[in-house]
N, C-alpha and C positions, 0 to 999 in steps of 0.2 A: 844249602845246596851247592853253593859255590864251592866250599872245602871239600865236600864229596867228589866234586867235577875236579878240581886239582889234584885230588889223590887219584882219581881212576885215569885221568889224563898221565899220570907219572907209569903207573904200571900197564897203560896199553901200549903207550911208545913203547916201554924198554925192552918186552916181549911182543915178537915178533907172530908168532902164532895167539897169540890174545890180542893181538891187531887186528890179522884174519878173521878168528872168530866175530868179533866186534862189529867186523864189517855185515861178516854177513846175519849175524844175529842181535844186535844193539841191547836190544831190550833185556833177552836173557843173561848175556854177558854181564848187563852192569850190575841185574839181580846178584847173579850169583856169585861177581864181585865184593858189593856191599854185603851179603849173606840175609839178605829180606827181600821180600817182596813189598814195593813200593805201590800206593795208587796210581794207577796210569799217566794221570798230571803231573805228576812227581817226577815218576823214570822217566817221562818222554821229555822235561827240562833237563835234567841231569844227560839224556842221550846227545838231544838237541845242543847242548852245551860244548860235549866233549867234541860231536861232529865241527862245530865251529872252529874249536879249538885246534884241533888237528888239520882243517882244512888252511888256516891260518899261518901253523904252522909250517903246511907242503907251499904253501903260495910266498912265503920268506924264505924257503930256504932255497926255492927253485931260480928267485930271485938273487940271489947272493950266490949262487952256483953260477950263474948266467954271467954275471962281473967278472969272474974268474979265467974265463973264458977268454974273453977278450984282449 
């Protein structure tokens, strides 16, 4: 799950309308990223995953943006 989460994590950052989508459809997106349909337990770790991952990411970089600043 984890290497799943790292690759979808790579191509939702780097396109910008696959962000959007992601946003607003999580589940389908990462389906039809991966090209299956995962059991629900499954996608909703790999969703829950990438959400972290990216929220992680807005909260460092906003942070190291803010330094700059000053």
């Amino acid at each position: 799950i984890r290497k799943s989460i790292e690759e979808l994590i790579g191509k939702i950052t780097s396109d910008q309308a696959l962000r959007d989508r992601f946003t607003k459809d999580p589940v389908a997106t990462v389906e039809e990223l991966l090209g299956v349909e995962l059991p629900e337990e499954h996608i909703n770790q790999i969703v829950d995953g990438i959400k972290a991952k990216l929220s992680l990411d807005k909260l460092g970089l906003d942070k190291i943006g803010g330094l700059f600043k000053k």
